[in-house]
Backbone as a chain_set.jsonl record, in Angstrom:
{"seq": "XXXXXXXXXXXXXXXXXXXXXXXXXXXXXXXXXXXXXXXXXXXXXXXXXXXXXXXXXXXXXXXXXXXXXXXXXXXXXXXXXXXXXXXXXXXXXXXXXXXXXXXXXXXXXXXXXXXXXXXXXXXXXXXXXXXXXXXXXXXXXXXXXXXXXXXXXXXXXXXXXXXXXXXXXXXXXXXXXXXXXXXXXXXXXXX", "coords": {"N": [[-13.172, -19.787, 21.618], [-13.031, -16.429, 21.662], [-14.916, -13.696, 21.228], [-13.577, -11.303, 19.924], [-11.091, -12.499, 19.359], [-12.171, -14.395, 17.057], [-12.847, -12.376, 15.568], [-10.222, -11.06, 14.837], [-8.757, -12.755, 13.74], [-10.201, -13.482, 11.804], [-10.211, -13.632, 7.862], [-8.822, -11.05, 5.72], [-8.464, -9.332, 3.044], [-6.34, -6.733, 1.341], [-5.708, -4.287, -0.787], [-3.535, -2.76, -2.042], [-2.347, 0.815, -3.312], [-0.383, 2.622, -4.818], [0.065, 5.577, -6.286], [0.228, 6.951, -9.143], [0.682, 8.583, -12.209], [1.955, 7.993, -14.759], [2.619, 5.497, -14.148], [0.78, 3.026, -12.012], [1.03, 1.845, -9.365], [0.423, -1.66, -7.965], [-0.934, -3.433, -5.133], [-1.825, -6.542, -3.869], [-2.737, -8.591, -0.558], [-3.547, -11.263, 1.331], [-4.79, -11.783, 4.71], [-4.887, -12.67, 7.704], [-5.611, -12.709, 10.999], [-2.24, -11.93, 12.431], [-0.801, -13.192, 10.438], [0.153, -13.166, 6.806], [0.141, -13.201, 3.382], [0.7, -13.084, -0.251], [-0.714, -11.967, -2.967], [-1.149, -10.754, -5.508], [0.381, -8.396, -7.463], [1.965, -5.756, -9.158], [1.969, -3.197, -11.912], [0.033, -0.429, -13.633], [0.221, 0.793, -16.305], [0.468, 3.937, -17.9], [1.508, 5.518, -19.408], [1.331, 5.735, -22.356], [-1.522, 6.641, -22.731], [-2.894, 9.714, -24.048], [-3.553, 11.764, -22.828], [-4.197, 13.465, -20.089], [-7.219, 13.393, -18.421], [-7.981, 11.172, -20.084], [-6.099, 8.965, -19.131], [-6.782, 9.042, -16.342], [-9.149, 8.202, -16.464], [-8.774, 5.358, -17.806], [-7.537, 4.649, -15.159], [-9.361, 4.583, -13.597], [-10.897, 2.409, -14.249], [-9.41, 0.13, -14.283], [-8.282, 0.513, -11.764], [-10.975, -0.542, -10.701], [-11.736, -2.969, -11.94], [-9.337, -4.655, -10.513], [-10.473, -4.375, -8.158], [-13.101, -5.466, -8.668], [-12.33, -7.993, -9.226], [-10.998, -9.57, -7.155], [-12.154, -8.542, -4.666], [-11.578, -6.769, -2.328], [-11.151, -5.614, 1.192], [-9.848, -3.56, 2.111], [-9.181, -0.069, 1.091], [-5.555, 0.797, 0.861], [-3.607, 3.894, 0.113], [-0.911, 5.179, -0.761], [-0.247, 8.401, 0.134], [0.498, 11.46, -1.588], [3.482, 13.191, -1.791], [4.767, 16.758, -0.972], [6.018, 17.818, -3.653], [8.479, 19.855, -5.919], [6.977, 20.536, -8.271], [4.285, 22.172, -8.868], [2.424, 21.527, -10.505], [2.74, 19.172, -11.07], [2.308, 17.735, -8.684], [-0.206, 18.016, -8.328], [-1.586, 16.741, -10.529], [-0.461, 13.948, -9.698], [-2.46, 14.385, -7.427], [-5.204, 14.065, -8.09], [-5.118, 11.833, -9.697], [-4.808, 10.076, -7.304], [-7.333, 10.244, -6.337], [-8.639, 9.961, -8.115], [-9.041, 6.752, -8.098], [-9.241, 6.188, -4.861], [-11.874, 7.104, -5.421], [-12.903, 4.692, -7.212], [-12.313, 2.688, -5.377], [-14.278, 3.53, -3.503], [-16.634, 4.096, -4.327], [-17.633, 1.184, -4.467], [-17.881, 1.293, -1.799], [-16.075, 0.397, 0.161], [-13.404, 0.649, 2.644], [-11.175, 3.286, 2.904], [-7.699, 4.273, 3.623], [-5.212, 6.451, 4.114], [-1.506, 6.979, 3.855], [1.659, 7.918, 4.756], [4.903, 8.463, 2.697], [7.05, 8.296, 4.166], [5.495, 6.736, 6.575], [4.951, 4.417, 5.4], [7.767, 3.435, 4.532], [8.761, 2.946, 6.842], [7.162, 1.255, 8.46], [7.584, -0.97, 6.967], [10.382, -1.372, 6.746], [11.47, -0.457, 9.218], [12.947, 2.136, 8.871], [12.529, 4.989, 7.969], [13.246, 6.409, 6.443], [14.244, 4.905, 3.964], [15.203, 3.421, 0.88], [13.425, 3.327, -2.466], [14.58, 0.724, -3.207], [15.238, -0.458, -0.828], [13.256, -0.706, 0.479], [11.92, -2.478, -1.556], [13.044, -4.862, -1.462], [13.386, -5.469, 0.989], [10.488, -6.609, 1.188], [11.086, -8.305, -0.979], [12.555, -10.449, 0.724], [10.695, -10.997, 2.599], [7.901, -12.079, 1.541], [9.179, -13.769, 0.354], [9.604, -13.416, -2.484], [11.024, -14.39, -5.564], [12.185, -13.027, -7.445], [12.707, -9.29, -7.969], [10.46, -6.872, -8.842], [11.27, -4.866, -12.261], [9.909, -2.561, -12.445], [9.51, -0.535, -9.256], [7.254, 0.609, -8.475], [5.667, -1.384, -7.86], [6.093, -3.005, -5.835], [6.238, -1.156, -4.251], [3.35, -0.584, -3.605], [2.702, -2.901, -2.884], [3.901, -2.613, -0.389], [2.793, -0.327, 1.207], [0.096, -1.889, 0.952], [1.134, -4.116, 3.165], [1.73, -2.231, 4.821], [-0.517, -1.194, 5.867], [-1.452, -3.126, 6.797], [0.07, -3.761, 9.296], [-0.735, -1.349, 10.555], [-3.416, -1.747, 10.786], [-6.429, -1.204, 12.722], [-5.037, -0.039, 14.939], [-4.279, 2.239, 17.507], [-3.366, 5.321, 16.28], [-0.921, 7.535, 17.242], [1.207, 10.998, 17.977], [4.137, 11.745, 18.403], [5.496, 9.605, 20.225], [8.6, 7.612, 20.462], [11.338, 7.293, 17.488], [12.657, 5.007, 15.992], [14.667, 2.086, 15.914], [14.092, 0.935, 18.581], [11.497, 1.61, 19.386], [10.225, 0.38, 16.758], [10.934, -2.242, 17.095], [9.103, -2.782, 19.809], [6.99, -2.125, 18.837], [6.585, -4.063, 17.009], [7.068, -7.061, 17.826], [6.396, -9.463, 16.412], [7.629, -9.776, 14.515], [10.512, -9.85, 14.714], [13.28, -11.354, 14.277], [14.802, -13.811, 15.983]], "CA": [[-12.521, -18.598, 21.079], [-13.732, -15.269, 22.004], [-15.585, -13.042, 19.749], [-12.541, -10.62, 19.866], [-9.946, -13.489, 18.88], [-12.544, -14.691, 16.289], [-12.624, -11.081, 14.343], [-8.323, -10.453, 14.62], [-8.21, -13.946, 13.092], [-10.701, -13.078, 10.19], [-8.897, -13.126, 7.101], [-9.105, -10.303, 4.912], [-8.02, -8.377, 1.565], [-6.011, -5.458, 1.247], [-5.5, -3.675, -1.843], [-2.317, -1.231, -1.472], [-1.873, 1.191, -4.181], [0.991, 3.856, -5.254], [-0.756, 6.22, -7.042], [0.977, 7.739, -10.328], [0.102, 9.177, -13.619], [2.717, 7.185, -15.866], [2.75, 4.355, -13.658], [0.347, 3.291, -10.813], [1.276, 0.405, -8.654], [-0.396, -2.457, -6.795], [-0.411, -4.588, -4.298], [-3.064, -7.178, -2.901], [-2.254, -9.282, 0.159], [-4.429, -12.105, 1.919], [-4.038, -11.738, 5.963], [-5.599, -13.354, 8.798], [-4.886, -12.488, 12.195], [-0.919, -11.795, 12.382], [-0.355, -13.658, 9.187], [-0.116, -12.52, 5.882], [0.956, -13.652, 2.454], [1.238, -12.065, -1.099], [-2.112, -12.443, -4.006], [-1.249, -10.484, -6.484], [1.278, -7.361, -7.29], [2.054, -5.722, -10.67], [1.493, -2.259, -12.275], [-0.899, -0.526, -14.791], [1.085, 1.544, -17.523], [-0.299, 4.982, -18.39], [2.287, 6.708, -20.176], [0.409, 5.504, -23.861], [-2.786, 7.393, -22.84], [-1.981, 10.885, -24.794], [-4.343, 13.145, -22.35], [-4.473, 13.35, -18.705], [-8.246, 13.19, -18.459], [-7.928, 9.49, -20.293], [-5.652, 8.617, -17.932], [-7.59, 9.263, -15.215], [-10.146, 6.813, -16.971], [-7.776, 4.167, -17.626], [-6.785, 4.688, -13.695], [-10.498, 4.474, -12.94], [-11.128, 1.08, -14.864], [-8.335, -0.927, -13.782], [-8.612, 0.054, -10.073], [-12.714, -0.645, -10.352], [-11.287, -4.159, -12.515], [-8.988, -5.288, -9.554], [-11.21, -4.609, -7.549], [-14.164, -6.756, -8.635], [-11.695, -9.536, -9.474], [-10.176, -9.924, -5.774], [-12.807, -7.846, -3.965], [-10.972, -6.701, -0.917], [-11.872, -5.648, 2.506], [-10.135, -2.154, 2.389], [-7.848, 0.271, 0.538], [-4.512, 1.798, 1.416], [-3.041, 4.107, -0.641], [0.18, 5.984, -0.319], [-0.836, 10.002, 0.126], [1.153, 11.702, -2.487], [3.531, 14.297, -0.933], [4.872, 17.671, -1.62], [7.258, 18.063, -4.506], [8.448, 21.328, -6.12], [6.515, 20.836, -9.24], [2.784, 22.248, -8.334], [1.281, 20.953, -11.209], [2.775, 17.051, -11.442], [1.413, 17.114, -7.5], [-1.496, 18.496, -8.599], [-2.009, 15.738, -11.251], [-0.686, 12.714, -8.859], [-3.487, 14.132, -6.679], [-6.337, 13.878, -9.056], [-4.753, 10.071, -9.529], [-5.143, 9.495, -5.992], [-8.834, 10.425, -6.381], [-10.155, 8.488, -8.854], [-8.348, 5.73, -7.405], [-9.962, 6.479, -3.706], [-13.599, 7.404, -6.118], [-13.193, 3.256, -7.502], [-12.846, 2.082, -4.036], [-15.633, 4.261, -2.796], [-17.885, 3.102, -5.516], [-17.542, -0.031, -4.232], [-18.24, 1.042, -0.291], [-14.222, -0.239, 0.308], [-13.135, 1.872, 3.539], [-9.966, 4.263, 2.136], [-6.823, 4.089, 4.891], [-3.819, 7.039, 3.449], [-0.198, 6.368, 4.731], [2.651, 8.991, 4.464], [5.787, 7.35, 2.43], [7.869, 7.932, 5.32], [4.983, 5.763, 7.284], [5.406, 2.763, 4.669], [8.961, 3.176, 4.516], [8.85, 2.683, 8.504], [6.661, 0.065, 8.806], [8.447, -2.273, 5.789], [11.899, -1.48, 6.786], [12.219, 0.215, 10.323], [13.797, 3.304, 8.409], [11.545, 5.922, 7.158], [14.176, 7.145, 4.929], [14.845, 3.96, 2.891], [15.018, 4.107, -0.493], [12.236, 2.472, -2.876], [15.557, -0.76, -3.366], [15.605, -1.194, 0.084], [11.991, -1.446, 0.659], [12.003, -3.96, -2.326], [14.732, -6.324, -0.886], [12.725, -6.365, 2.391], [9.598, -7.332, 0.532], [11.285, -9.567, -1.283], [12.464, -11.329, 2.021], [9.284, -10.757, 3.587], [7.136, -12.711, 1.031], [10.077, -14.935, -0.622], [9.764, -13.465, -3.88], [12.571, -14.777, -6.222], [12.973, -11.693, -7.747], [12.183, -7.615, -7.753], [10.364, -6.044, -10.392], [11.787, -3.932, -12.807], [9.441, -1.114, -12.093], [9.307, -0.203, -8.452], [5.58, 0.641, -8.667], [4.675, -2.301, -7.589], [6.506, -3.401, -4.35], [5.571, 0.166, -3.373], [2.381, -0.563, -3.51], [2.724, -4.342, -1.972], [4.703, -1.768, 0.903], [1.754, 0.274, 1.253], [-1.161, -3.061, 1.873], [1.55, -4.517, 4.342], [2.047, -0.969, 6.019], [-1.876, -1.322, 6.582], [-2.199, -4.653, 7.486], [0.699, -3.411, 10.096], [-1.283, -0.836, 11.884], [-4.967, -1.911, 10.963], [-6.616, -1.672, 14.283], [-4.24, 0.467, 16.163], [-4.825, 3.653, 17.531], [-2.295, 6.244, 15.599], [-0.37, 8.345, 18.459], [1.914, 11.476, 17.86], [5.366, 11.838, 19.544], [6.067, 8.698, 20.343], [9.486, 8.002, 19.906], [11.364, 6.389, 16.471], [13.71, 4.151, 16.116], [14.96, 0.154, 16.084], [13.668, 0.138, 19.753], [9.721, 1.411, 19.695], [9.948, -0.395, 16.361], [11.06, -3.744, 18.23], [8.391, -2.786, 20.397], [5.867, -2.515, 18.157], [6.593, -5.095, 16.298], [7.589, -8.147, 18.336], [6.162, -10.661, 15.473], [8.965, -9.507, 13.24], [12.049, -9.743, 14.854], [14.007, -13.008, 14.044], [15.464, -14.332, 17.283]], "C": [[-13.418, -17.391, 21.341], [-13.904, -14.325, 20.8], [-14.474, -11.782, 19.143], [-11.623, -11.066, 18.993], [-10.41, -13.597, 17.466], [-12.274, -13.296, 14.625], [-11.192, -10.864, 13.954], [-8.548, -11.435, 13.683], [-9.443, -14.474, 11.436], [-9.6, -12.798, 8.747], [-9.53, -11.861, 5.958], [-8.452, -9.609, 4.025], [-7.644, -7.046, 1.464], [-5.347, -5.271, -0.001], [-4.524, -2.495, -1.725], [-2.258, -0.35, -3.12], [-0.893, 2.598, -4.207], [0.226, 4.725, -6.354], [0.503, 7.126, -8.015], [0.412, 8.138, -11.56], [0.793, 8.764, -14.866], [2.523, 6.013, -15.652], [2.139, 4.034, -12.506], [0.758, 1.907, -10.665], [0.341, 0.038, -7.96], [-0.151, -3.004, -6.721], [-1.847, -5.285, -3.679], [-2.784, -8.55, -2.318], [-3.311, -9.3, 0.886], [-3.399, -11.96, 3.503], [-5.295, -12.495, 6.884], [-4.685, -13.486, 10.052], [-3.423, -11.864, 11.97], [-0.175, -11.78, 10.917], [-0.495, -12.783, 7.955], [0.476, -13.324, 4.654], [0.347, -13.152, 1.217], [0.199, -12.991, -2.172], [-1.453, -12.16, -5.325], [-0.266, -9.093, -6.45], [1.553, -6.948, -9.048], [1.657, -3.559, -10.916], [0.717, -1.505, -13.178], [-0.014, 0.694, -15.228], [0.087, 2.541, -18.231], [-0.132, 5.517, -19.31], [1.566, 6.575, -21.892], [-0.555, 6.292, -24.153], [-2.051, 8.682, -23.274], [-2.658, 11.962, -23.679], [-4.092, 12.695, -20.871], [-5.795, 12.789, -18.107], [-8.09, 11.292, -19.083], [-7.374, 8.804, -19.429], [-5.931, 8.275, -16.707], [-8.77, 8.362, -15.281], [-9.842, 5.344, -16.817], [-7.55, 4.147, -15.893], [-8.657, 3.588, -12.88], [-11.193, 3.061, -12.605], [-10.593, 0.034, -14.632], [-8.529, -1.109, -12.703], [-10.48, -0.648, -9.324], [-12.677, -2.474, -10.79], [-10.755, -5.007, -11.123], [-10.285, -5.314, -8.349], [-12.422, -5.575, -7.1], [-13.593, -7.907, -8.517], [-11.42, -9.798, -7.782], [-10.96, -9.225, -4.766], [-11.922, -7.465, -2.032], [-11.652, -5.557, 0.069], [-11.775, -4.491, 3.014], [-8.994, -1.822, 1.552], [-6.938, 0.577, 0.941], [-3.942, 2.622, 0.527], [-2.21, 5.126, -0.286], [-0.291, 7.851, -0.446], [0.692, 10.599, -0.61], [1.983, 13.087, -1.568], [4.311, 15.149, -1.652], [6.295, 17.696, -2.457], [7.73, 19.67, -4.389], [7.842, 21.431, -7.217], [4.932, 20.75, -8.666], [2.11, 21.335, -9.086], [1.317, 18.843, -11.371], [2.015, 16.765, -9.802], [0.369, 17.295, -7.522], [-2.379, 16.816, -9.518], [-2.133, 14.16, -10.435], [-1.753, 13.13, -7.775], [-4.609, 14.014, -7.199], [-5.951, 11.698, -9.602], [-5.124, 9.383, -8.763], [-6.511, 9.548, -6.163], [-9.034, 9.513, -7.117], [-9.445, 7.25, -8.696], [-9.524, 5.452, -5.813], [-11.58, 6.265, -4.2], [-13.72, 6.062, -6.715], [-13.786, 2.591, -6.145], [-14.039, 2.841, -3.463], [-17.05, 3.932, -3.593], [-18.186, 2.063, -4.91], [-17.825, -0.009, -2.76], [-17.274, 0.377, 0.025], [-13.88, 0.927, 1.208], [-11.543, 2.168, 2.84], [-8.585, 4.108, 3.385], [-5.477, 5.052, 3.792], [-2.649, 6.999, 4.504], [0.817, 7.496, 3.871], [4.076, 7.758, 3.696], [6.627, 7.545, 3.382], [7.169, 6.318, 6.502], [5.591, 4.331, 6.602], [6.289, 2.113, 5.033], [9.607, 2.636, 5.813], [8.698, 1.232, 8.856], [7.377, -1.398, 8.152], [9.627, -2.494, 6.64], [12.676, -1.176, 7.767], [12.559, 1.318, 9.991], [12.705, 4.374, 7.185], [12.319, 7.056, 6.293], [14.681, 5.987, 4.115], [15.096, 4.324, 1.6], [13.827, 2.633, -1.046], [13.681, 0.677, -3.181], [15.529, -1.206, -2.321], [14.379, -1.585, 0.432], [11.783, -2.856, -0.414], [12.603, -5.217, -1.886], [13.718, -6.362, 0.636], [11.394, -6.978, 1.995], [9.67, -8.363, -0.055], [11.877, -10.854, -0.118], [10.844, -11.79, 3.065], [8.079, -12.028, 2.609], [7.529, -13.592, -0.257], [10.114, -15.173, -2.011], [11.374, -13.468, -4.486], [12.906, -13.728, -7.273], [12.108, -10.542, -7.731], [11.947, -7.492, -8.679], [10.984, -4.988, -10.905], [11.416, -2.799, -12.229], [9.08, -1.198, -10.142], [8.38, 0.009, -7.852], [4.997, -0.224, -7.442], [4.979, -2.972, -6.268], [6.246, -1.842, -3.703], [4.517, 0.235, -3.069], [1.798, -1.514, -2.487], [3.188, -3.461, -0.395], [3.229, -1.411, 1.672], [0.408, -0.728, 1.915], [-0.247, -3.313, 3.148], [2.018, -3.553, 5.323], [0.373, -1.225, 6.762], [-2.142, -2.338, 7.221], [-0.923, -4.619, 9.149], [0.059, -2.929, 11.153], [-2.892, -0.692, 11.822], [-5.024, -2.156, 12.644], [-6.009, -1.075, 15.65], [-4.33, 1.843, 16.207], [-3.308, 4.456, 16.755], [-2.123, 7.34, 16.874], [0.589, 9.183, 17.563], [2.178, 11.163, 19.149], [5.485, 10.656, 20.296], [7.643, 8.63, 19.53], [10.372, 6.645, 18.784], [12.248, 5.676, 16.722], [13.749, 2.413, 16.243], [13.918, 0.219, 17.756], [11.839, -0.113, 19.789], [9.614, 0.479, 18.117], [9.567, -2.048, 16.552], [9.548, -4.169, 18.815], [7.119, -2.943, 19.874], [5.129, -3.429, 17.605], [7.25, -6.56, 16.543], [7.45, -9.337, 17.062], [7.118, -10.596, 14.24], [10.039, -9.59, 13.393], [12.181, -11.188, 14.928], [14.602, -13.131, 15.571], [17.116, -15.374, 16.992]], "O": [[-14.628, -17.542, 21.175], [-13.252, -14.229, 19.76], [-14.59, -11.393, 17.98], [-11.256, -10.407, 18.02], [-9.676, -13.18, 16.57], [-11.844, -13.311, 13.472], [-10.942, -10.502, 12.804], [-8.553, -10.966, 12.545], [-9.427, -15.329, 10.549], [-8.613, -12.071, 8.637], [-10.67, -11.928, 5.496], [-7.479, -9.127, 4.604], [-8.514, -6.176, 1.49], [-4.441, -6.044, -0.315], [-4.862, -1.386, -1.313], [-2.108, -1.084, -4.097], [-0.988, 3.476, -3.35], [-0.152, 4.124, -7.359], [1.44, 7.781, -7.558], [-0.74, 7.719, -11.672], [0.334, 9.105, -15.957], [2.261, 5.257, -16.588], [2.692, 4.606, -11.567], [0.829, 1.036, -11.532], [-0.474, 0.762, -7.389], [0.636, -3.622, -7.438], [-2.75, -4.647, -3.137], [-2.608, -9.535, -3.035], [-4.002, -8.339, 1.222], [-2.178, -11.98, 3.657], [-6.446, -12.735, 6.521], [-3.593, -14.032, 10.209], [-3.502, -11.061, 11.04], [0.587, -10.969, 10.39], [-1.177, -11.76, 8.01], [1.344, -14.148, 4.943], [-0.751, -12.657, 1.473], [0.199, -14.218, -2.272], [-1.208, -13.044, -6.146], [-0.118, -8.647, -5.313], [1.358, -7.733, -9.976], [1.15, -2.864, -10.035], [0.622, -2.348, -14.07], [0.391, 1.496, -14.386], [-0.855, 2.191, -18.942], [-0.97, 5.995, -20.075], [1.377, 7.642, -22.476], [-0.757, 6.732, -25.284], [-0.861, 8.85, -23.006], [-2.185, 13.097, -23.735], [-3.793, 11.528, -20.618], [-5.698, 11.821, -17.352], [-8.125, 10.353, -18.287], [-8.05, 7.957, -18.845], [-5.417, 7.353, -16.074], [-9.289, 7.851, -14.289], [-10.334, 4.468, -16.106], [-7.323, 2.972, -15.605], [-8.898, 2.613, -12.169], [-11.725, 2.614, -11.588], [-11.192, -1.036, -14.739], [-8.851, -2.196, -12.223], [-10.922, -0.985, -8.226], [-13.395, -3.254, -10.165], [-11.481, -5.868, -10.626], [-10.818, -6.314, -7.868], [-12.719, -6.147, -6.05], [-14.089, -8.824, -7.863], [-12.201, -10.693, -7.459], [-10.356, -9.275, -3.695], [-11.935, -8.052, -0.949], [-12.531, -4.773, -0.292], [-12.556, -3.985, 3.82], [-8.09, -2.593, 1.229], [-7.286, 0.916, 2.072], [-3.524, 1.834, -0.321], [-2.644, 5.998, 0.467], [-0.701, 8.21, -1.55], [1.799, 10.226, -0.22], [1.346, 13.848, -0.841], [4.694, 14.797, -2.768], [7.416, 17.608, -1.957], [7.572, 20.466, -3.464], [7.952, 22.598, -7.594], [4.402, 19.75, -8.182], [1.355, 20.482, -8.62], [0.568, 17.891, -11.592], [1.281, 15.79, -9.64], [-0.296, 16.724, -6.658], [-3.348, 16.137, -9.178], [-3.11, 13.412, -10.389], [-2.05, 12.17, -7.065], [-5.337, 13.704, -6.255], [-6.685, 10.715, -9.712], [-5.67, 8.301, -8.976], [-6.923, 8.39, -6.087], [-9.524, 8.411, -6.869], [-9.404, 6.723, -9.808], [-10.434, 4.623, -5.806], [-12.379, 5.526, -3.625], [-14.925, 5.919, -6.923], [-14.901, 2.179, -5.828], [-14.744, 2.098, -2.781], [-18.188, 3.6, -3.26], [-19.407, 1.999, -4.767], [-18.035, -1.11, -2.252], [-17.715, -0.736, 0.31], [-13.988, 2.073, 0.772], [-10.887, 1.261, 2.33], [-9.123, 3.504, 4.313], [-4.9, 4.467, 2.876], [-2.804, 6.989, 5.726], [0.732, 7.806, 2.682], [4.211, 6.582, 4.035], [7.219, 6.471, 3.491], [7.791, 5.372, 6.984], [6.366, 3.493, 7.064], [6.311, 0.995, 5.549], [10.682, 2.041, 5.882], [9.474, 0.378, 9.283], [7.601, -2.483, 8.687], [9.876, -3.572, 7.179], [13.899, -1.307, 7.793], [12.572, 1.985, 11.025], [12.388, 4.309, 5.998], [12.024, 8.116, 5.74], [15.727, 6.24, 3.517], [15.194, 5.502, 1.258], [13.514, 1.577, -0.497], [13.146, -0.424, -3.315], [15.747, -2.417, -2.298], [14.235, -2.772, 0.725], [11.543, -4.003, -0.036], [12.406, -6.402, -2.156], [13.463, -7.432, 1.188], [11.177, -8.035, 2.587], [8.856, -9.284, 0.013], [11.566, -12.038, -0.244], [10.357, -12.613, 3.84], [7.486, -12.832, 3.328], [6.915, -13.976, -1.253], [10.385, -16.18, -2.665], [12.408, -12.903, -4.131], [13.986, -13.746, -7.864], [10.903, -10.672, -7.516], [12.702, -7.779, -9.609], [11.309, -4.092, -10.126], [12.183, -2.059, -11.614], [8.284, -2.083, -9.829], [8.367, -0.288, -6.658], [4.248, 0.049, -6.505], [4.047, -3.486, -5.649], [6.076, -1.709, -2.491], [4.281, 1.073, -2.198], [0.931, -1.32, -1.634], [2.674, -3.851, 0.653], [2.698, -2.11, 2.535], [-0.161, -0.499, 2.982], [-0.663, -2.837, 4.204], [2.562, -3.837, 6.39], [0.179, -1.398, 7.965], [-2.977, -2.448, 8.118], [-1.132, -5.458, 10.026], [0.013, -3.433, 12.275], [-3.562, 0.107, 12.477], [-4.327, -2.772, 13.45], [-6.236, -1.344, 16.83], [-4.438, 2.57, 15.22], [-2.231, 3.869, 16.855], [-3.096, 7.892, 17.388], [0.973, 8.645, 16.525], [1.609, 10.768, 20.167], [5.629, 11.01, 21.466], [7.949, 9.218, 18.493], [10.238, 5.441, 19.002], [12.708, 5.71, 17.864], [12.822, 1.718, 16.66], [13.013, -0.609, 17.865], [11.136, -1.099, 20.009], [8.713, -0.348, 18.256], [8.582, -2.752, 16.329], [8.92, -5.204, 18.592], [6.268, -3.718, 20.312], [3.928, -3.694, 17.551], [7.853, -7.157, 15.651], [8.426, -10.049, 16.824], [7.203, -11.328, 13.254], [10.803, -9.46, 12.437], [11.437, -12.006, 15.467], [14.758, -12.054, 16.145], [17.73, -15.839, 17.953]]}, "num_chains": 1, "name": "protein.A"}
């Protein structure tokens, strides 16, 4: 086996998270080479904390918690994008941080993904909605059912968007669609 082959076919730990301020999601999926299959998934519940600042604690503690427990190999986390309310994007970006500031503690390389990217990589369709990404997740890793909260297959979205294009150079203008998807992604299409 060549020292090339040997590293693809390393298995390693990805930690996906959805970053929120009521509700943050995660996802952590075992891969090796091509393969992949599903550790752990679930969300941490904010809305109780009464302050923002606590919040941001609680955020800190949990993601620094998973972390030790399942130590993984790198983060991904969805990059929060522009609403019309300044200040709630303001806040989910201070989320994203001390989220990013756990894993960095920890020397955990950071990897951000647009939700159109996710939504791409999961589902082919970078306009899905968060049900349809669920339903392909749940095909994808034969879970017998969807969680209530959404959170958390957004997050599972998010590791298996990374474990998608770990390793690959990122190109503009290339063009979208079922075909360069196809193309991209030969190990996914059913025959």
């Amino acid at each position: 086996m060549s020292k090339a082959s040997e590293k693809q076919a390393k298995e390693k730990i990805i930690l996906g998270i959805d970053p929120g301020t009521t509700v943050m999601g995660y996802g952590l999926i075992l891969t090796e080479g091509k393969s992949y299959k599903l550790l752990q998934y679930g969300v941490i519940h904010l809305r109780k904390y009464e302050t923002h600042e606590l919040k941001l604690k609680k955020i800190f503690e949990r993601i620094t918690g998973i972390i030790d427990e399942y130590l993984p190999d790198s983060v991904a986390l969805e990059a929060p994008f522009y609403g019309a309310n300044v200040q709630s994007m303001l806040k989910l970006g201070r989320a994203q941080g001390v989220a990013m500031a756990a894993a960095l503690a920890r020397e955990i390389p950071i990897t951000e993904y647009s939700p159109k990217k996710v939504k791409q990589s999961v589902t082919g369709n970078g306009n899905a909605s968060k049900e349809q990404v669920a339903a392909m997740l749940q095909t994808l890793f034969k879970l017998t059912e969807i969680p209530k909260l959404l959170d958390a297959t957004d997050a599972l979205a998010v590791a298996l968007c990374h474990h998608f294009h770990e390793g690959r150079v990122q190109t503009r203008g290339r063009s979208a669609g079922w075909k360069s998807f196809i193309e991209e992604n030969p190990d996914r299409v059913k025959k």
